[in-house]
Chimera marker file (.cmm) of the C-alpha trace (Angstrom):
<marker_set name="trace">
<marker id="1" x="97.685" y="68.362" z="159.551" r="1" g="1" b="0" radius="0.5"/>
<marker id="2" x="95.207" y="67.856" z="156.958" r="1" g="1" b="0" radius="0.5"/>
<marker id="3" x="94.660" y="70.591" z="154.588" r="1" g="1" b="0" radius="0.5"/>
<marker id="4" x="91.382" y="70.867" z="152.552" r="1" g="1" b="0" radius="0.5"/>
<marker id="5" x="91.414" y="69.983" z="149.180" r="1" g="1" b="0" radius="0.5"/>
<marker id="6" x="89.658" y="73.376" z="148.159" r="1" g="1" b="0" radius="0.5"/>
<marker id="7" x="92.056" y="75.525" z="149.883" r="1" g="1" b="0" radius="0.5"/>
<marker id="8" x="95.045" y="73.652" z="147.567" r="1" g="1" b="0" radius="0.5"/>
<marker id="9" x="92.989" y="73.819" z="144.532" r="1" g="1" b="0" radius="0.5"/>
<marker id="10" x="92.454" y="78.072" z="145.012" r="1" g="1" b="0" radius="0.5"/>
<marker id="11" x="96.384" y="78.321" z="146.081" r="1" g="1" b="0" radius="0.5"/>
<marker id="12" x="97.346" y="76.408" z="142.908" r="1" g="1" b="0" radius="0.5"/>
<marker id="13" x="95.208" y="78.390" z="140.661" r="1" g="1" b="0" radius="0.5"/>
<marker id="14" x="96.641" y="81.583" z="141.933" r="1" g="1" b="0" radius="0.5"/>
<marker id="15" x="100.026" y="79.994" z="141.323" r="1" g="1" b="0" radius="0.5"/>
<marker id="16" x="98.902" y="78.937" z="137.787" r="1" g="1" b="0" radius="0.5"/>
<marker id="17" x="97.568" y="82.372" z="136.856" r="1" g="1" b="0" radius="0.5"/>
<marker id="18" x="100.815" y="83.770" z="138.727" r="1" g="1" b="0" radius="0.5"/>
<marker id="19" x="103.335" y="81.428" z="137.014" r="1" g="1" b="0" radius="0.5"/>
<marker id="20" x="106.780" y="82.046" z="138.405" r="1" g="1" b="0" radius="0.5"/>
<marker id="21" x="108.307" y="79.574" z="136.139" r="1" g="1" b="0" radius="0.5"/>
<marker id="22" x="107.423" y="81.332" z="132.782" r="1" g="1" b="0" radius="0.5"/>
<marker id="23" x="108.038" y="79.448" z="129.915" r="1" g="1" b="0" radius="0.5"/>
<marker id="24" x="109.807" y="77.075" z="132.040" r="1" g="1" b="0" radius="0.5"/>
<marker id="25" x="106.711" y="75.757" z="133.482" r="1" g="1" b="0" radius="0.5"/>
<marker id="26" x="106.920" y="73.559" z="130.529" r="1" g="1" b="0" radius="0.5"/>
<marker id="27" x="110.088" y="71.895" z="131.163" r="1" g="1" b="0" radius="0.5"/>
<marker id="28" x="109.180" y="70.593" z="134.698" r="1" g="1" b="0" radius="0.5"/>
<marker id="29" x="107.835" y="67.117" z="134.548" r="1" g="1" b="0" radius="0.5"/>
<marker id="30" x="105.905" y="66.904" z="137.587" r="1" g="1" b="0" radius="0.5"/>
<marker id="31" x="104.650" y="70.161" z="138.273" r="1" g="1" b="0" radius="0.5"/>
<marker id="32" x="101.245" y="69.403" z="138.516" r="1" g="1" b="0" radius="0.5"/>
<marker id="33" x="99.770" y="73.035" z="138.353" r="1" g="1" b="0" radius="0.5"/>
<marker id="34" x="102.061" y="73.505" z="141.555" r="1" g="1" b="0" radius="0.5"/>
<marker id="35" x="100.272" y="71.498" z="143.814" r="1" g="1" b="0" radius="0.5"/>
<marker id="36" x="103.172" y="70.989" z="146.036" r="1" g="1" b="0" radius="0.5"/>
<marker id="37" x="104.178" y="74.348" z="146.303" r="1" g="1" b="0" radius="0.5"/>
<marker id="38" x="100.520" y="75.271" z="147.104" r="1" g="1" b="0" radius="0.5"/>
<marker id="39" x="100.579" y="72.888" z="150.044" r="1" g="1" b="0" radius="0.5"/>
<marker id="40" x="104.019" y="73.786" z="151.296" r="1" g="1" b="0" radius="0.5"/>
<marker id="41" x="102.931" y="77.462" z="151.401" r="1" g="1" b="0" radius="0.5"/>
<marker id="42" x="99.667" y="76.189" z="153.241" r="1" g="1" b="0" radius="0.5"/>
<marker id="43" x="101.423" y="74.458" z="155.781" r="1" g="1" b="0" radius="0.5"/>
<marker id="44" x="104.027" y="77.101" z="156.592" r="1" g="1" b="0" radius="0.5"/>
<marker id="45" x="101.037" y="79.345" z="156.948" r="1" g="1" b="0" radius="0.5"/>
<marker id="46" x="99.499" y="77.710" z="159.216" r="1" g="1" b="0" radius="0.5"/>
<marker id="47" x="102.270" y="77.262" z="161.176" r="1" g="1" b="0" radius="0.5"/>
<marker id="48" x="103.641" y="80.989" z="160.918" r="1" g="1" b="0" radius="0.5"/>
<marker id="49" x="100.130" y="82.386" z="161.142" r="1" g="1" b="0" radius="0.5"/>
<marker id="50" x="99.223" y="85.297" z="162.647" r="1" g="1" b="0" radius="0.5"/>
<marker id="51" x="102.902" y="86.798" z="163.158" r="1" g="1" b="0" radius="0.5"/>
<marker id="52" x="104.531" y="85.216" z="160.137" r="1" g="1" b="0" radius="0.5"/>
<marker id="53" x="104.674" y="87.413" z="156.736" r="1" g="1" b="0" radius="0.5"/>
<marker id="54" x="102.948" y="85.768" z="153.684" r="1" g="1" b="0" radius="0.5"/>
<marker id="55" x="104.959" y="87.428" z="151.110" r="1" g="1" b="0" radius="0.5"/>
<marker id="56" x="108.370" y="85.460" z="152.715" r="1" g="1" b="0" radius="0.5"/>
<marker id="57" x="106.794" y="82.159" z="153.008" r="1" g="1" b="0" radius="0.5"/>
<marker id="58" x="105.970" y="82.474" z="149.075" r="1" g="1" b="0" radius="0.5"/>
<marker id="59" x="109.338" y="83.578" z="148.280" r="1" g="1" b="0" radius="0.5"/>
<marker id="60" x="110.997" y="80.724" z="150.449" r="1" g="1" b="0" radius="0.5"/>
<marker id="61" x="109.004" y="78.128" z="148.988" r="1" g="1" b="0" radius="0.5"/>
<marker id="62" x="108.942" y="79.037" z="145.495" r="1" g="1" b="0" radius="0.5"/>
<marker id="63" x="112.737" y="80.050" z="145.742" r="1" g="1" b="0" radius="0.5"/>
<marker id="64" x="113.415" y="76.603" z="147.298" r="1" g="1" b="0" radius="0.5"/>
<marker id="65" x="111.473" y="74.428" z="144.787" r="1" g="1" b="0" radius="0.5"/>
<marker id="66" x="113.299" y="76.078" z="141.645" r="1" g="1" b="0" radius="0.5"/>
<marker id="67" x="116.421" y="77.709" z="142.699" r="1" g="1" b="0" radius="0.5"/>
<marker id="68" x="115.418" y="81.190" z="141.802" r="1" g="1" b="0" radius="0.5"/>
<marker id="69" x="115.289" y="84.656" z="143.137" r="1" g="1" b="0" radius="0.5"/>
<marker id="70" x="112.118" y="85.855" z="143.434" r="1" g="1" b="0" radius="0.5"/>
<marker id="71" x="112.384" y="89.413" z="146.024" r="1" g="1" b="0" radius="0.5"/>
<marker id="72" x="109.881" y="89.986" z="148.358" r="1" g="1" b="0" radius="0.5"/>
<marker id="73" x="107.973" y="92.074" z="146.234" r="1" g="1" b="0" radius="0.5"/>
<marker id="74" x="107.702" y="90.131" z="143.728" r="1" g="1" b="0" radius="0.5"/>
<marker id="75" x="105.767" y="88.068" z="145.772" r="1" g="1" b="0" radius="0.5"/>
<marker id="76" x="103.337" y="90.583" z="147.271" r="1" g="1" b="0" radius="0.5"/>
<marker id="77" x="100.854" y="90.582" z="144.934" r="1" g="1" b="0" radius="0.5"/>
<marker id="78" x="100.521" y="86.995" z="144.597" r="1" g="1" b="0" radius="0.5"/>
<marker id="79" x="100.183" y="86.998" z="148.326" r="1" g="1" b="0" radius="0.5"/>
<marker id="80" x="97.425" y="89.017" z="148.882" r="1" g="1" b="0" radius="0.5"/>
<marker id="81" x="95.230" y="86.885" z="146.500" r="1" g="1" b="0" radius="0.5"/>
<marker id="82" x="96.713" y="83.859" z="148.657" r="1" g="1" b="0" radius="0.5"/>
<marker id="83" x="94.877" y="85.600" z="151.706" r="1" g="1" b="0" radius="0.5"/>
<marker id="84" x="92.096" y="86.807" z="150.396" r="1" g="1" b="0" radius="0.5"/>
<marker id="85" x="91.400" y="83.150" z="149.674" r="1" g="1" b="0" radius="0.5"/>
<marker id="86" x="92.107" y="81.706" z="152.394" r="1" g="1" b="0" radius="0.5"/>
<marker id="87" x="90.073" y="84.835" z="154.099" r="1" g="1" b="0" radius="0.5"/>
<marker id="88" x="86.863" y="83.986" z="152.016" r="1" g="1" b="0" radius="0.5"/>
<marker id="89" x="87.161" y="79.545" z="152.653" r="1" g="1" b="0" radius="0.5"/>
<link id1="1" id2="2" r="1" g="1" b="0" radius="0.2"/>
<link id1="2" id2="3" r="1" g="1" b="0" radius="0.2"/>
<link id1="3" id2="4" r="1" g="1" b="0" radius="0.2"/>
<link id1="4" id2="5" r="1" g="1" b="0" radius="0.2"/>
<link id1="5" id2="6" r="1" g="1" b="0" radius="0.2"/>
<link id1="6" id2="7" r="1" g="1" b="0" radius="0.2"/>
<link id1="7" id2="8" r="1" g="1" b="0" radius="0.2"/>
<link id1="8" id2="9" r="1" g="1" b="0" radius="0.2"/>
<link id1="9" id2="10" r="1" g="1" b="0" radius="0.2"/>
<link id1="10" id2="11" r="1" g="1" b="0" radius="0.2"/>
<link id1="11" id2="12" r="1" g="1" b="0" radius="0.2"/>
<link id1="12" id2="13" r="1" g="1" b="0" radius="0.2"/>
<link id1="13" id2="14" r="1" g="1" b="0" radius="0.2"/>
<link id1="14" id2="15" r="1" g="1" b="0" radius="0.2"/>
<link id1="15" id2="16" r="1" g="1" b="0" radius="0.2"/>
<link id1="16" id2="17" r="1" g="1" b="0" radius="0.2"/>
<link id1="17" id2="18" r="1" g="1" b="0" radius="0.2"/>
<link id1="18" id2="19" r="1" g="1" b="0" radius="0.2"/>
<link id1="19" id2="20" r="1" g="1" b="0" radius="0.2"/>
<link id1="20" id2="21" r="1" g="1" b="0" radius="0.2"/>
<link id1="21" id2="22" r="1" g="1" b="0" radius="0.2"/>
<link id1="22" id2="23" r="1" g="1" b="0" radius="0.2"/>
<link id1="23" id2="24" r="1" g="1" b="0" radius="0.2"/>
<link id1="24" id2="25" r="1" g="1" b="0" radius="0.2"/>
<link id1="25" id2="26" r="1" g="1" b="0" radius="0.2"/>
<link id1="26" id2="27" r="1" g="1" b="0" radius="0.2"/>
<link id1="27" id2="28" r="1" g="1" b="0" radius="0.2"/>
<link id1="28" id2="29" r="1" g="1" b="0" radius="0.2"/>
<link id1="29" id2="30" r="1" g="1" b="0" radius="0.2"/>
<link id1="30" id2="31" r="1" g="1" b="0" radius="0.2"/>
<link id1="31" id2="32" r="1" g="1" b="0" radius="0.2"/>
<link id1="32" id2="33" r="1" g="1" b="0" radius="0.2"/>
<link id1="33" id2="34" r="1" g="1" b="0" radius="0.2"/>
<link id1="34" id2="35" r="1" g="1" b="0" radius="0.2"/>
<link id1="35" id2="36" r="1" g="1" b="0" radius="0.2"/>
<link id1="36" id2="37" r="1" g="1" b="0" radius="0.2"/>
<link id1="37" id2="38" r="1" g="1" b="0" radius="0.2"/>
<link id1="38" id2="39" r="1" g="1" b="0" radius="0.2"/>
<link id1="39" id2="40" r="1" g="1" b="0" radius="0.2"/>
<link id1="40" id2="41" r="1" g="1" b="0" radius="0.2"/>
<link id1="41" id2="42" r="1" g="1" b="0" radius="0.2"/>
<link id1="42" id2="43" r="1" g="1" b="0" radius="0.2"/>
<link id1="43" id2="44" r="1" g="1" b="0" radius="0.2"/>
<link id1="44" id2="45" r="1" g="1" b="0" radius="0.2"/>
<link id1="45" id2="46" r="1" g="1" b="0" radius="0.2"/>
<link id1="46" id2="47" r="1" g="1" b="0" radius="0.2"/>
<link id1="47" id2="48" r="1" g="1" b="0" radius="0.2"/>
<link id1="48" id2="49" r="1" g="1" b="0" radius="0.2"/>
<link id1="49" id2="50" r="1" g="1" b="0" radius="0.2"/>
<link id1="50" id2="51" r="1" g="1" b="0" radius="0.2"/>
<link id1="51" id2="52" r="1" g="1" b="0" radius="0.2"/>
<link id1="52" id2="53" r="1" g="1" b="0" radius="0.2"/>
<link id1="53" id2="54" r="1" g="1" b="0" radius="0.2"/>
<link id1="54" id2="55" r="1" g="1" b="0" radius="0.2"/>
<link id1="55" id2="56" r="1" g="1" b="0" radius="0.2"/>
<link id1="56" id2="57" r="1" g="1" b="0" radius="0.2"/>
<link id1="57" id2="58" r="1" g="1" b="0" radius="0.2"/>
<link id1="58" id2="59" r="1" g="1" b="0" radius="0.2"/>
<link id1="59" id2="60" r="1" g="1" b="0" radius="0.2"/>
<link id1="60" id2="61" r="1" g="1" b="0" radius="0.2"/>
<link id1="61" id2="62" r="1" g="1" b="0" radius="0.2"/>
<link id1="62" id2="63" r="1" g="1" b="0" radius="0.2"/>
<link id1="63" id2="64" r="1" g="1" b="0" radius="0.2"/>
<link id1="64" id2="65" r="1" g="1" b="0" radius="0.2"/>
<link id1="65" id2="66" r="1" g="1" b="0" radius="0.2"/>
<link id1="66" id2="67" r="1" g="1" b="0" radius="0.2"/>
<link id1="67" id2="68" r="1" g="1" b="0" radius="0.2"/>
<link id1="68" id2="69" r="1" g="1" b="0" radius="0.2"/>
<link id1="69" id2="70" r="1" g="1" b="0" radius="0.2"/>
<link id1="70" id2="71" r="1" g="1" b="0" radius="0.2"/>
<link id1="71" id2="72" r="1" g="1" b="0" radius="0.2"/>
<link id1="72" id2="73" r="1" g="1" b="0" radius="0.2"/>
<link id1="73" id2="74" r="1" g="1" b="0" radius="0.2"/>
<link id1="74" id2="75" r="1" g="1" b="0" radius="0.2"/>
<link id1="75" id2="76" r="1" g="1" b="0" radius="0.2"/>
<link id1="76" id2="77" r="1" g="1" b="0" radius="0.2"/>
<link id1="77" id2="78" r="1" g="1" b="0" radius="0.2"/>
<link id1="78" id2="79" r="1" g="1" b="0" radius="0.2"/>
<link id1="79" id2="80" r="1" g="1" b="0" radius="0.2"/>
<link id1="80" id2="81" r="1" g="1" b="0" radius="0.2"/>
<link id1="81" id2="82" r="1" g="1" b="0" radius="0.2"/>
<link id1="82" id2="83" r="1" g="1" b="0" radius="0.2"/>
<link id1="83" id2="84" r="1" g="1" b="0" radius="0.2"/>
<link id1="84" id2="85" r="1" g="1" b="0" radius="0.2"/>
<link id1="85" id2="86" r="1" g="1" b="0" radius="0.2"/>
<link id1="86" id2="87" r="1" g="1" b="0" radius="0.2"/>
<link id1="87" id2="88" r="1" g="1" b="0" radius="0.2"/>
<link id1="88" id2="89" r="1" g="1" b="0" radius="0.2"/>
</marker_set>
């Protein structure tokens, strides 16, 4: 499944702007502005899409990538920007 190149570039700017990581953003050689979690989320939206929640497939994927905790909510907000996106492309 080939994923357009804009679509990864808006996810990882939201992700940028969002910034789970804090200040350990830093410390993470290869994060590249999180342009693997941007297509990870983009691909298990795709797949999940319509019935799948958004907010969850953040939190799994950002959870997974850096062993934290983020709750659902704290994923909602970065969510809807993530659809609104993806509404607009």
């Amino acid at each position: 499944m080939a994923i357009p190149d804009e679509q990864i570039r808006k996810v990882m700017a939201v992700l940028t702007e969002w910034n789970p990581l804090g200040a350990r953003a830093n410390t993470i050689r290869d994060l590249d502005n999180y342009r693997t979690e941007a297509v990870d989320i983009l691909v298990n939206l795709s797949i999940s899409a319509p019935i799948g929640n958004p907010a969850v497939v953040i939190q799994e994927v950002i959870n997974q990538a850096f062993d934290l905790s983020l709750s659902i909510e704290d994923c909602v907000c970065v969510s809807r920007k993530i659809q609104e996106l993806l509404t607009v492309s």
